[in-house]
C-alpha positions as CSV (number, residue, x, y, z in Angstrom):
1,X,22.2,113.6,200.6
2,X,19.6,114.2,198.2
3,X,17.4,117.4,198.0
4,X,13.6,117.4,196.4
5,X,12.8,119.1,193.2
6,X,10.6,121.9,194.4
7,X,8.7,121.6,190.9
8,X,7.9,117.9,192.1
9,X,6.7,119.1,195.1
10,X,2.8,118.4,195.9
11,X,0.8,121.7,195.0
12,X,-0.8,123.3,198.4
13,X,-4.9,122.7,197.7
14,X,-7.1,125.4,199.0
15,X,-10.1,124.2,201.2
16,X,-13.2,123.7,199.2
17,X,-15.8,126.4,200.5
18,X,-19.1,126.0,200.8
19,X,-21.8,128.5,200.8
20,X,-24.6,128.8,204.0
21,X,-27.7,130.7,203.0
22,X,-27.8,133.5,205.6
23,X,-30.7,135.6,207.1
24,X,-30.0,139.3,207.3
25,X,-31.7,142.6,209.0
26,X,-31.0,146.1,207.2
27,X,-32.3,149.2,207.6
28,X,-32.1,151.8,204.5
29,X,-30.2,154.9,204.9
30,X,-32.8,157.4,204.8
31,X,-32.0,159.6,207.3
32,X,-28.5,158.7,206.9
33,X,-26.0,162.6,208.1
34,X,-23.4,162.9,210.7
35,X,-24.3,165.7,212.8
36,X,-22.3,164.5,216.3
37,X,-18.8,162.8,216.4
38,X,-19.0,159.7,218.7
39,X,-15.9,158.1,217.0
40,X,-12.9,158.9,214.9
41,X,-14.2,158.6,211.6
42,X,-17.3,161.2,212.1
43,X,-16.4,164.5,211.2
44,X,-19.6,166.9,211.1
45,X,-18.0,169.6,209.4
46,X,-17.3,166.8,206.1
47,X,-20.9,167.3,204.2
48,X,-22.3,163.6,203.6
49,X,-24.6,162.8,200.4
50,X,-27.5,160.9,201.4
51,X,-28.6,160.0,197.8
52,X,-25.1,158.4,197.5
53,X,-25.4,156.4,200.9
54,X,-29.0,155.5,199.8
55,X,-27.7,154.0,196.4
56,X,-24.3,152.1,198.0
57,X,-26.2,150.6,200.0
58,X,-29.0,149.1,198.1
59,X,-26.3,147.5,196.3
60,X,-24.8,145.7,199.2
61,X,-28.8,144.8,199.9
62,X,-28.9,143.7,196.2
63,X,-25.9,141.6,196.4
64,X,-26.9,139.4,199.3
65,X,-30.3,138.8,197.1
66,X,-28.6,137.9,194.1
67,X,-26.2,135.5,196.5
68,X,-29.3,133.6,197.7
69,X,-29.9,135.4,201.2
70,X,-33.0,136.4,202.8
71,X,-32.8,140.6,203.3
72,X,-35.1,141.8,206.3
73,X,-36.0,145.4,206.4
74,X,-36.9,147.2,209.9
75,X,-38.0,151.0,209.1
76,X,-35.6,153.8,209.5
77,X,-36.2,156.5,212.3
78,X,-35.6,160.1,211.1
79,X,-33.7,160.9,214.4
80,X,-31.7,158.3,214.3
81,X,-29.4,159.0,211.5
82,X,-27.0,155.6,212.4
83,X,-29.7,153.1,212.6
84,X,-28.8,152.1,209.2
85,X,-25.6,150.0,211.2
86,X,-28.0,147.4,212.0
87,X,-25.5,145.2,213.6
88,X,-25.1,146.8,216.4
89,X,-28.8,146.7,217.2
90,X,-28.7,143.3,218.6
91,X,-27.4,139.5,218.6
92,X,-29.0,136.9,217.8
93,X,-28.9,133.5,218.3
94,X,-31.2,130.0,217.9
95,X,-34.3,132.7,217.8
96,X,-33.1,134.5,220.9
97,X,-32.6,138.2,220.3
98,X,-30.3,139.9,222.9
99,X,-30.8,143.8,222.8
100,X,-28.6,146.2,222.4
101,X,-27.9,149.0,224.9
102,X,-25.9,151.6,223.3
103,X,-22.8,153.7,225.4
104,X,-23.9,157.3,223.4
105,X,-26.8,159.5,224.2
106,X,-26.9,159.8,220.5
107,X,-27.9,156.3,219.7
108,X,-30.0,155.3,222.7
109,X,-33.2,155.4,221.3
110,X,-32.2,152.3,218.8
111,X,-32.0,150.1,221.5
112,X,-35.9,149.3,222.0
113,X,-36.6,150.0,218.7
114,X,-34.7,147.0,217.3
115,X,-36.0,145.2,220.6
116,X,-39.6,146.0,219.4
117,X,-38.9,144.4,215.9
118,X,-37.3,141.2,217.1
119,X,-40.5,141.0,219.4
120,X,-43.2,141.6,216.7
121,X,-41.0,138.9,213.9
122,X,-41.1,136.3,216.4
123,X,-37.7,136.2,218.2
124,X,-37.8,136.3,222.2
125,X,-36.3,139.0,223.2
126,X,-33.7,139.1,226.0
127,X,-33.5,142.9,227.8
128,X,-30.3,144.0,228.4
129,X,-28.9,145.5,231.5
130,X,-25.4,145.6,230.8
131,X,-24.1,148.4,228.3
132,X,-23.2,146.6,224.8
133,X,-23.6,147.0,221.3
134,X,-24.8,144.1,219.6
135,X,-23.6,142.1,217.2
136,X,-21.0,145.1,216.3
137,X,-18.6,143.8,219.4
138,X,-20.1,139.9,219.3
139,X,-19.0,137.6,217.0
140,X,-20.1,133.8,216.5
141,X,-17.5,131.4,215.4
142,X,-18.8,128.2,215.0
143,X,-19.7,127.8,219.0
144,X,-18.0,130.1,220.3
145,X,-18.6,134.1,220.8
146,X,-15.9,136.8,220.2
147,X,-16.7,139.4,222.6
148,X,-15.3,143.0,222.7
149,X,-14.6,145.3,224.5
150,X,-12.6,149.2,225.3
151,X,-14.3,151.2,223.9
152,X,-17.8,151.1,223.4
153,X,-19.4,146.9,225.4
154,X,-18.7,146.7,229.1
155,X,-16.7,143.5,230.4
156,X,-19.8,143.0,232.2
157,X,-21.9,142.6,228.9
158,X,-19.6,139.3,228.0
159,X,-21.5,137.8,230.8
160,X,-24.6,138.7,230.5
161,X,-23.8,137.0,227.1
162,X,-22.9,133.7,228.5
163,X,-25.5,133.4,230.7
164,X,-27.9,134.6,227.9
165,X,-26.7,132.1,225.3
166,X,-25.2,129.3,227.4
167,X,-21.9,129.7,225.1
168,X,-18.4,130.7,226.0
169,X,-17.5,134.1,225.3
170,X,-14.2,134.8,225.0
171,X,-13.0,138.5,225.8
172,X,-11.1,140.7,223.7
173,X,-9.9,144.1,224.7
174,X,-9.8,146.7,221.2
175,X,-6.7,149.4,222.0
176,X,-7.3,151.2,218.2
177,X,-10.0,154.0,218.9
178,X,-10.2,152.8,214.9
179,X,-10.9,149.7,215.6
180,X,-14.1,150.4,217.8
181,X,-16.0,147.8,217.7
182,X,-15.1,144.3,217.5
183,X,-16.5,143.7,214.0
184,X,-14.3,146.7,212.1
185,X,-11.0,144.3,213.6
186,X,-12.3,140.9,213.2
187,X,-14.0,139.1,209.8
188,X,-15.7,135.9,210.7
189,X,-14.8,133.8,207.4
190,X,-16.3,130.6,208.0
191,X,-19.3,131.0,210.8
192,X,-20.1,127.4,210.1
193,X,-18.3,124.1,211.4
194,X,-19.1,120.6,210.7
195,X,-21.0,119.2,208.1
196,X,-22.3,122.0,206.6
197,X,-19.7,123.9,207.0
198,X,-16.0,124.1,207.0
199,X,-14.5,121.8,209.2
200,X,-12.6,124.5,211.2
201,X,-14.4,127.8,212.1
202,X,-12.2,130.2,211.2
203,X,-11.5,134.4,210.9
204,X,-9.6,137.2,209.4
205,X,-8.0,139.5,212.1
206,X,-5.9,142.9,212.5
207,X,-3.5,142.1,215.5
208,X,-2.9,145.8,216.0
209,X,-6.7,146.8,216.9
210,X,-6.1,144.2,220.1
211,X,-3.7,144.0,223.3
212,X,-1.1,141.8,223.7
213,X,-3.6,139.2,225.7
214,X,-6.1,139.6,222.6
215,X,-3.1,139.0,220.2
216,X,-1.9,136.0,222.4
217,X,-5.4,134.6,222.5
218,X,-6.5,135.4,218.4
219,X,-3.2,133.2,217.9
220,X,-4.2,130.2,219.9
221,X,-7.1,129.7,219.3
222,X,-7.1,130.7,215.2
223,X,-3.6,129.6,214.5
224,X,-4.9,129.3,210.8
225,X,-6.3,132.4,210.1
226,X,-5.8,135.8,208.1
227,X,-3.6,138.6,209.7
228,X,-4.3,142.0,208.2
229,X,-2.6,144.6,207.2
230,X,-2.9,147.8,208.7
231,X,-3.5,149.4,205.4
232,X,-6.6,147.2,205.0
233,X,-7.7,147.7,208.2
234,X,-8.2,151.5,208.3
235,X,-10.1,151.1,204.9
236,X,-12.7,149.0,207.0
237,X,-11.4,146.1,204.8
238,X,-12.6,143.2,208.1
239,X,-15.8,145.3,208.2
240,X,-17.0,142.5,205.9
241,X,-19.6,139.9,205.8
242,X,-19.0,135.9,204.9
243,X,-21.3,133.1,204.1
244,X,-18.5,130.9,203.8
245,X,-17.4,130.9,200.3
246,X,-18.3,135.0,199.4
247,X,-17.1,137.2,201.3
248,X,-18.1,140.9,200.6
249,X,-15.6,143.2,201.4
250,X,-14.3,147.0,200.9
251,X,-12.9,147.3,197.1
252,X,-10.2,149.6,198.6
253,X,-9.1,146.4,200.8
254,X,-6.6,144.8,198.1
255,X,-4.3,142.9,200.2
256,X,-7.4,141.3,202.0
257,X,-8.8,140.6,198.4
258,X,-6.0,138.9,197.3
259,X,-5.5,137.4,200.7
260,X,-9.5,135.6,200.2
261,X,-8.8,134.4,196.8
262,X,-5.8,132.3,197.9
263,X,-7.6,130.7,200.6
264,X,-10.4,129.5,198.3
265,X,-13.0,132.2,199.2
266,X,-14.9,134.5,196.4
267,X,-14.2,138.2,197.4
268,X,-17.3,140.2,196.4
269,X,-16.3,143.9,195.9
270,X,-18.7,146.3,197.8
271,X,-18.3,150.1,198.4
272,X,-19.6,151.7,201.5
273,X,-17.6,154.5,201.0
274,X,-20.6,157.3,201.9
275,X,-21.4,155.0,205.1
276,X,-17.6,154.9,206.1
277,X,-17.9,158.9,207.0
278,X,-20.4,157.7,209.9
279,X,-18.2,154.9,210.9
280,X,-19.4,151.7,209.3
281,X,-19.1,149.6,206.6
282,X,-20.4,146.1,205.0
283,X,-20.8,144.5,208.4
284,X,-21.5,147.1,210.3
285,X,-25.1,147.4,207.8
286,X,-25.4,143.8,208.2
287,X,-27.4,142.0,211.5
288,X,-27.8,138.2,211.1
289,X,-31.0,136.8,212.1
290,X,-30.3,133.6,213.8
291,X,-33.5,131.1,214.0
């Protein structure tokens, strides 16, 4: 019986990537404190540098520029100190703009002030009745929407989503209080399927922010994708943003880094660090704009 030289043996080739041009909304961190704790990361009594939030992230707005993307603005609100986590003001798909009805006193008044801006740039605006959080607990994968929920997006919301968008939603219950929202467990790597895309949508994931049912389902459907360590996780390393070859991510995430780079992607190093004290990171600052 004959064995094979494993220095013969055909080298594994990465998937080439391909880069989609995005469309993002972001609001600057003006106002940006943490005066109420509405999950684990806030702390009150930590003091928070504004001029330092401010300055992180206009380089994450500088980076998507310099990759090619289109960078919206919508004006901060003094009072509302977390409207710079613009993904959770909405979701957006095909020009229709589902609003966000947030589960906190403390962030309420976002809710029709993201709905007023998708009305006056042009999206149709779809009023929400069911409590949910945007685009923080929503994720699009090629056809197909992640949809969280446990802590912060009813069941309920999921579908309202479906009927909404005509898509199926898939639900997935978060067990992590860390883990929050859907987007700080989950990095959509390739949004895009098909031509101009990769031929498999696909996601990074940390199996311990989800139940067994989540895990069971994550695996099925995503049997390609990246599991994540725990200690990439709770640096906010899947609070990241893709446009299918870059993927901007946490500099602190350095399994998740190296994971990228051999699966063809280009990690671009960001540090949200300021914005982590208030419970967001890369993602969380980052709404896509769907036309």
């Amino acid at each position: 019986m004959s064995t094979q030289n494993p220095a013969s043996a055909p080298a594994v080739e990465t998937t080439p990537r391909v880069q989609q041009r995005r469309t993002y909304l972001m609001c600057r961190p003006e106002h940006f404190t943490v005066t109420y704790s509405i999950n684990p990361w806030m702390e009150p009594s930590n003091p928070t540098d504004t001029a330092l939030a401010v300055s992180q992230w206009q380089q994450l707005h500088d980076t998507y520029v310099a990759l090619g993307h289109d960078v919206h603005l919508i004006d901060p609100i003094e009072s509302l100190p977390d409207m710079v986590y613009t993904a959770n003001g909405g979701f957006i798909i095909d020009g229709v703009a589902y609003g966000a009805k947030f589960r906190f006193t403390e962030r309420q008044p976002e809710g029709p002030a993201f709905m007023e801006w998708f009305a006056a740039n042009g999206f149709t605006v779809a009023d929400p009745v069911e409590v949910n959080e945007g685009e923080g607990d929503f994720l699009l994968v090629g056809d197909v929407i992640l949809a969280g929920t446990g802590f912060r997006s009813t069941g309920d919301s999921h579908s309202e989503l479906g009927r909404v968008f005509g898509k199926e939603v898939i639900s997935l219950n978060l067990v992590d209080p860390r883990f929050y929202h859907l987007d700080t467990a989950i990095s959509v790597l390739d949004p895009v399927e098909g031509a101009n895309g990769a031929a498999k949508a696909n996601i990074a994931y940390l199996p311990g922010a989800f139940d067994a049912e989540g895990q069971r389902i994550l695996a099925e459907r995503f049997p390609d994708a990246i599991k994540v360590s725990d200690e990439d996780g709770a640096v906010f390393g899947l609070n990241s943003s893709s446009d299918g070859l870059n993927v901007i991510i946490s500099p602190r995430a350095k399994g998740f880094e190296k994971q990228l780079r051999e699966r063809g992607y280009n990690p671009v190093l960001v540090d949200l660090s300021e914005l982590l004290l208030g419970g967001g990171g890369i993602k969380c600052c980052t709404l896509e704009l769907r036309r």
